[in-house]
SERO-4910 file (N, C-alpha, C, O; in steps of 0.05 Angstrom, whole numbers):
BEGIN
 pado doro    nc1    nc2    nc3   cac1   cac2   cac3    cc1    cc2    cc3    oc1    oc2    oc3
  Unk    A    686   -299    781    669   -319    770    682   -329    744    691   -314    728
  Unk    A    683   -351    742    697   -365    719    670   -380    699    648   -390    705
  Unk    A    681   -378    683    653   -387    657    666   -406    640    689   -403    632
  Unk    A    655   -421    636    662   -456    626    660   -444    591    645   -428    579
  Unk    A    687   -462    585    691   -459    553    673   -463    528    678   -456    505
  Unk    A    650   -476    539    625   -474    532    614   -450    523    610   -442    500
  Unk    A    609   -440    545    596   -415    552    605   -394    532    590   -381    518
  Unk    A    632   -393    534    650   -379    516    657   -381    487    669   -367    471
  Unk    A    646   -403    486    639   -416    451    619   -403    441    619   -395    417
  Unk    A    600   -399    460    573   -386    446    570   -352    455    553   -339    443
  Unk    A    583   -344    471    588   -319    465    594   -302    450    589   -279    448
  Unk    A    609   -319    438    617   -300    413    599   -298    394    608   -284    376
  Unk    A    572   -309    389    553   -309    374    539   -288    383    530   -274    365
  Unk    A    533   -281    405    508   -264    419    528   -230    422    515   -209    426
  Unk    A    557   -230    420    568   -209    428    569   -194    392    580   -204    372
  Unk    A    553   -167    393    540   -144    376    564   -121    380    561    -97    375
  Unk    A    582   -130    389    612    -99    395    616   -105    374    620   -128    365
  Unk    A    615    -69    357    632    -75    335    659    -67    345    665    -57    367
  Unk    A    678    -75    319    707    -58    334    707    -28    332    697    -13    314
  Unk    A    720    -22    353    724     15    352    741     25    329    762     18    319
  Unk    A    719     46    324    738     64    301    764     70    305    768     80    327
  Unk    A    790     65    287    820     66    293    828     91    273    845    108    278
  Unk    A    810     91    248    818    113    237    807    123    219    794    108    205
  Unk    A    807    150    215    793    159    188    795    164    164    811    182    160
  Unk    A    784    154    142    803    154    123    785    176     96    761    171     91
  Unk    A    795    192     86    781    211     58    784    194     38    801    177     31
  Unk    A    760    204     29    765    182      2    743    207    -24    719    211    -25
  Unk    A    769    218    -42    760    246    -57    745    225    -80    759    208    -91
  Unk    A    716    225    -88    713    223   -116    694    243   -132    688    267   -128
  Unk    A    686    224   -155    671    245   -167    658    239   -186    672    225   -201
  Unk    A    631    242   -197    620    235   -222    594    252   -232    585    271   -218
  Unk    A    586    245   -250    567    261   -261    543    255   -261    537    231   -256
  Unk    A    514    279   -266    487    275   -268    486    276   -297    482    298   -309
  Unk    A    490    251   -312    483    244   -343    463    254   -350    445    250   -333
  Unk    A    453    271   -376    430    280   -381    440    280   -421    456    289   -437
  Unk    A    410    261   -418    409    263   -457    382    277   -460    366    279   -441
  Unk    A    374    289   -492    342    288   -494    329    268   -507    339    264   -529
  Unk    A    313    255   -502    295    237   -521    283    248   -539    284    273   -538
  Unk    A    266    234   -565    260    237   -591    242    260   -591    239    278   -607
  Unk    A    226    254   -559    206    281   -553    216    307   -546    203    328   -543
  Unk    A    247    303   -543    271    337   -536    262    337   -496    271    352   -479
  Unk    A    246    319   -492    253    309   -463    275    301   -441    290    283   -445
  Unk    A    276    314   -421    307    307   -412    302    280   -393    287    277   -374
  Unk    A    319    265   -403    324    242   -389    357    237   -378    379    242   -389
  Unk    A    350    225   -352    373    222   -331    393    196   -334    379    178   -323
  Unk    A    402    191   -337    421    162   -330    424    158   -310    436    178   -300
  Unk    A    419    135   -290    420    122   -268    424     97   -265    409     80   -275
  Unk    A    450     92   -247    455     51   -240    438     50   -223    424     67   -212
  Unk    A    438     29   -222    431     11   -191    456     -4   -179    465    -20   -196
  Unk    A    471     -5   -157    489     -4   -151    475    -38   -140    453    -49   -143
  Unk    A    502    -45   -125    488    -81   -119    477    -83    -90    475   -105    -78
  Unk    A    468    -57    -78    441    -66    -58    416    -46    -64    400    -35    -48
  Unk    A    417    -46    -92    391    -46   -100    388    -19   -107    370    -13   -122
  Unk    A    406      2    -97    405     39    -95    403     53   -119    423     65   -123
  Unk    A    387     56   -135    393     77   -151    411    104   -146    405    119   -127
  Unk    A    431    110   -164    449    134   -160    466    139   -184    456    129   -203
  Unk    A    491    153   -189    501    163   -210    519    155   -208    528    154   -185
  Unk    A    530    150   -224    563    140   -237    576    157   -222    568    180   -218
  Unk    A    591    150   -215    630    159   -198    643    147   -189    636    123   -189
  Unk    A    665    151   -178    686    132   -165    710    147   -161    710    170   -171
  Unk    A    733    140   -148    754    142   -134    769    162   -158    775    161   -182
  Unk    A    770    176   -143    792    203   -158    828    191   -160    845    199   -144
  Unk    A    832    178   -176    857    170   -179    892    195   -182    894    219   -187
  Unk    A    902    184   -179    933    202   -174    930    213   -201    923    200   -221
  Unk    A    937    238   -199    946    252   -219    915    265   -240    916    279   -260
  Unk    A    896    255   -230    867    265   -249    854    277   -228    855    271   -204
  Unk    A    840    299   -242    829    323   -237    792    308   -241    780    295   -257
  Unk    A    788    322   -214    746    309   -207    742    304   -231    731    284   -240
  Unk    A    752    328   -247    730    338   -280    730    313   -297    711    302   -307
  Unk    A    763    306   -297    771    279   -312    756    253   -306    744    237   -321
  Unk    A    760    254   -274    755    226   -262    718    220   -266    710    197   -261
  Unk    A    702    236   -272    673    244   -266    676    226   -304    664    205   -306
  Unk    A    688    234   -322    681    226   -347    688    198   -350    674    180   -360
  Unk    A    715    197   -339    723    174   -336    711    145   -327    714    124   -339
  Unk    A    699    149   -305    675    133   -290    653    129   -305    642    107   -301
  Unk    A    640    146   -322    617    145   -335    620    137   -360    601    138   -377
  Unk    A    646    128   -366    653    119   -393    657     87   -381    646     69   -394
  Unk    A    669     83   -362    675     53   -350    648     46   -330    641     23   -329
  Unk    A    638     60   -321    603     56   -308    582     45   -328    566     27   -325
  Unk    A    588     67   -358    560     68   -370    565     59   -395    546     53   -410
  Unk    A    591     56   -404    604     56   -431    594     83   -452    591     82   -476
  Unk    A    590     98   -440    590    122   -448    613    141   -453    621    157   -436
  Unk    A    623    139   -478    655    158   -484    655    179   -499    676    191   -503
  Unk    A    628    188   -511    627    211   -523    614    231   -507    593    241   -515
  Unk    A    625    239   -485    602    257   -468    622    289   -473    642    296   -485
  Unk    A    600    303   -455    619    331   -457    610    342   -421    588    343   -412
  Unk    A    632    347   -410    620    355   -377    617    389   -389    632    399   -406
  Unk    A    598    400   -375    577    424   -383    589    441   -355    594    465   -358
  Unk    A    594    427   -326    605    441   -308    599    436   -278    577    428   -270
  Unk    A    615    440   -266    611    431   -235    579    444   -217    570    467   -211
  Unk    A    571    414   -212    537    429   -192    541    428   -167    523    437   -152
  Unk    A    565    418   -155    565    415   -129    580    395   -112    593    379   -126
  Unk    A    581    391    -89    593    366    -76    582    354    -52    578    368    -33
  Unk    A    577    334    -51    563    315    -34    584    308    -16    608    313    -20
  Unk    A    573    297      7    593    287     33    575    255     40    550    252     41
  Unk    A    594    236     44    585    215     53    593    209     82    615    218     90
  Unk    A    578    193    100    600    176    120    587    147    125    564    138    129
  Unk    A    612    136    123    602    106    125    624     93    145    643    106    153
  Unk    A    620     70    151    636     57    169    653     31    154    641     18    136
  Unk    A    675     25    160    678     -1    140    701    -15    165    721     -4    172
  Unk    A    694    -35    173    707    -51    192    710    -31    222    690    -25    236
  Unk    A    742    -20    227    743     -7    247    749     29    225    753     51    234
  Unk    A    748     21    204    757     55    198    726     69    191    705     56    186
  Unk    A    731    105    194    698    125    189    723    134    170    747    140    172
  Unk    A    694    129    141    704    132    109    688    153    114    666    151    125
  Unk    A    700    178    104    693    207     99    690    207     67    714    207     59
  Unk    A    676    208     49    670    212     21    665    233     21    646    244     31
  Unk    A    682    242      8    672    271    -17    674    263    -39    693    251    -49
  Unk    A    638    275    -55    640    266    -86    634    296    -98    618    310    -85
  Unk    A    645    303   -122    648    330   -136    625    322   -162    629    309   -183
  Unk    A    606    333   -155    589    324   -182    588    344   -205    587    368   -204
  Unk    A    589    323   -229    582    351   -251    568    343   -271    565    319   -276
  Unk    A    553    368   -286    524    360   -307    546    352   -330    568    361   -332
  Unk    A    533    331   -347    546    319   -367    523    309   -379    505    294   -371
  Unk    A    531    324   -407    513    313   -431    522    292   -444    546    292   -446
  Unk    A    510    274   -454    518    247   -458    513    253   -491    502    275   -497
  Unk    A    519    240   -507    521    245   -547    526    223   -558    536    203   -547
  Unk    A    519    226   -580    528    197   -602    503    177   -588    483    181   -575
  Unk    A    518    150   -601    491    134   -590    489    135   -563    510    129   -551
  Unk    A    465    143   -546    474    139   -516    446    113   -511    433    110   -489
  Unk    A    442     98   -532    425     74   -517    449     54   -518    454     40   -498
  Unk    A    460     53   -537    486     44   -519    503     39   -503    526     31   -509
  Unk    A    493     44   -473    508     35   -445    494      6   -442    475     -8   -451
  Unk    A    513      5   -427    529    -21   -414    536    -17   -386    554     -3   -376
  Unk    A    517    -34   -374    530    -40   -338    552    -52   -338    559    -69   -354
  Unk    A    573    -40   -308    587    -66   -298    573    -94   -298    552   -102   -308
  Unk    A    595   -109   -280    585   -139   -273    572   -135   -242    555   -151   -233
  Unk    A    585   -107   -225    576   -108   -198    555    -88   -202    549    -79   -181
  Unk    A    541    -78   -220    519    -68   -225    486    -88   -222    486   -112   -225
  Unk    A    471    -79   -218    435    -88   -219    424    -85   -244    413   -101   -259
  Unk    A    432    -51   -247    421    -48   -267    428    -16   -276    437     -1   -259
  Unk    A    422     -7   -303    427     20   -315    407     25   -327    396      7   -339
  Unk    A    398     52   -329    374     58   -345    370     89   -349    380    105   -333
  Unk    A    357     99   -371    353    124   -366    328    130   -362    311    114   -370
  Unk    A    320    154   -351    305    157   -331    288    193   -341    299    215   -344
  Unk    A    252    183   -346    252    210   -348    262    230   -324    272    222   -303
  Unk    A    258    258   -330    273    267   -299    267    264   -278    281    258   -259
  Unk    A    235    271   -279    215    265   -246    204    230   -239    193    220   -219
  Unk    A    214    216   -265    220    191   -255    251    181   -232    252    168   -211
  Unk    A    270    194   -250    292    197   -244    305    203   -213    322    191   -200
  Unk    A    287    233   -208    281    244   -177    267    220   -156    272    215   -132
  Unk    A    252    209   -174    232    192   -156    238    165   -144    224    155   -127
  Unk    A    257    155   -153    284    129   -148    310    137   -139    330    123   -135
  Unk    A    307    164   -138    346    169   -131    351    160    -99    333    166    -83
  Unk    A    365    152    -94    366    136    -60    380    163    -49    384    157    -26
  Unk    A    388    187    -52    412    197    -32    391    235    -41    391    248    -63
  Unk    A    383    238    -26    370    265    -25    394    287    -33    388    308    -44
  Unk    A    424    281    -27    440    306    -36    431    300    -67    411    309    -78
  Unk    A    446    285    -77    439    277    -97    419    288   -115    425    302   -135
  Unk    A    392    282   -107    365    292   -114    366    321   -118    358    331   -140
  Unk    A    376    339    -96    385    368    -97    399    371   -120    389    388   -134
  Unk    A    417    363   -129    436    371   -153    425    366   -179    431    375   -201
  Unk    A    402    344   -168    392    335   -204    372    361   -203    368    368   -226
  Unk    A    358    377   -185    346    394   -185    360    418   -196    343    433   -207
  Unk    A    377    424   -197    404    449   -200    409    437   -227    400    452   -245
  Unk    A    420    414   -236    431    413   -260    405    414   -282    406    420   -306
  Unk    A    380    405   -265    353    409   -290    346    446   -296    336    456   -316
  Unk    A    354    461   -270    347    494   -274    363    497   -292    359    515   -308
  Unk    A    387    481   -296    413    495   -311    406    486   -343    416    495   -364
  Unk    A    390    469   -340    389    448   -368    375    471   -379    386    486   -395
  Unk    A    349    475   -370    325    501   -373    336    531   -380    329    546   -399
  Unk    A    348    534   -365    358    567   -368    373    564   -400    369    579   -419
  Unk    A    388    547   -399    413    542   -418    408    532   -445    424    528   -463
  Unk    A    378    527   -445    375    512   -460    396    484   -473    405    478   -495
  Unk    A    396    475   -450    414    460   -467    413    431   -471    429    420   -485
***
């Protein structure tokens, strides 16, 4: 059966194949669960909004030659304009999978608690940011888009508690 060039003009509108996965690619990063206290000694969270709307935490691409620990401060200084922080210590690591054209993006992100210091009403979004804000904690829990996520702000708040810190 032969199908008129017509036909075949508008097929390509109605055809939903994506292309097949060709390859997989790791992609190591890493960033931190920001935590300051407010005037009340309350712990509050720092959280973007990424540009479809997600609330989540500063990180990004583990570059050559820097260590998660580095790259986690690094991000949250270029995320949040936040440069006086101190990372307190590793809570864990998250796994992502996403699809991007024909490649399955495997994310690993290394998160760590980081106390933020000096002025911290002082952040500053990117330009591909929504928005930044800090967040009491069970506000904080209550907008986080990624449940691993949510788990670690749970772990880094026992740690805040125990540690007083």
């Amino acid at each position: 059966m032969t199908t008129s060039p017509q036909f075949d003009k508008f097929k390509k509108y109605f055809s939903h194949k994506k292309p097949s996965i060709q390859e997989i690619v790791r992609e190591p990063t890493a960033g931190g669960i920001v935590f300051r206290r407010n005037s009340d000694e309350a712990v509050e969270i720092l959280l973007i909004q990424d540009a479809k709307d997600r609330w989540t935490i500063p990180k990004g691409h583990i570059e050559e030659g820097e260590t998660a620990q580095q790259t986690a401060k690094r991000e949250i200084g270029e995320e949040a304009g936040l440069t006086d922080t101190d990372v307190l210590g590793w809570l864990g690591k998250i796994h992502f999978r996403y699809r991007r054209v024909d490649k399955l993006v495997l994310m690993t992100t290394q998160i760590y608690l980081v106390r933020a210091m000096g002025d911290t009403n002082a952040i500053q979004k990117e330009e591909w940011m929504n928005g930044i804000q800090w967040f009491k904690f069970h506000d904080a829990l209550d907008v986080i888009e990624y449940e691993d996520i949510g788990k670690l702000m749970l772990l880094a708040m026992k740690r805040i508690r125990q540690e007083n810190l």
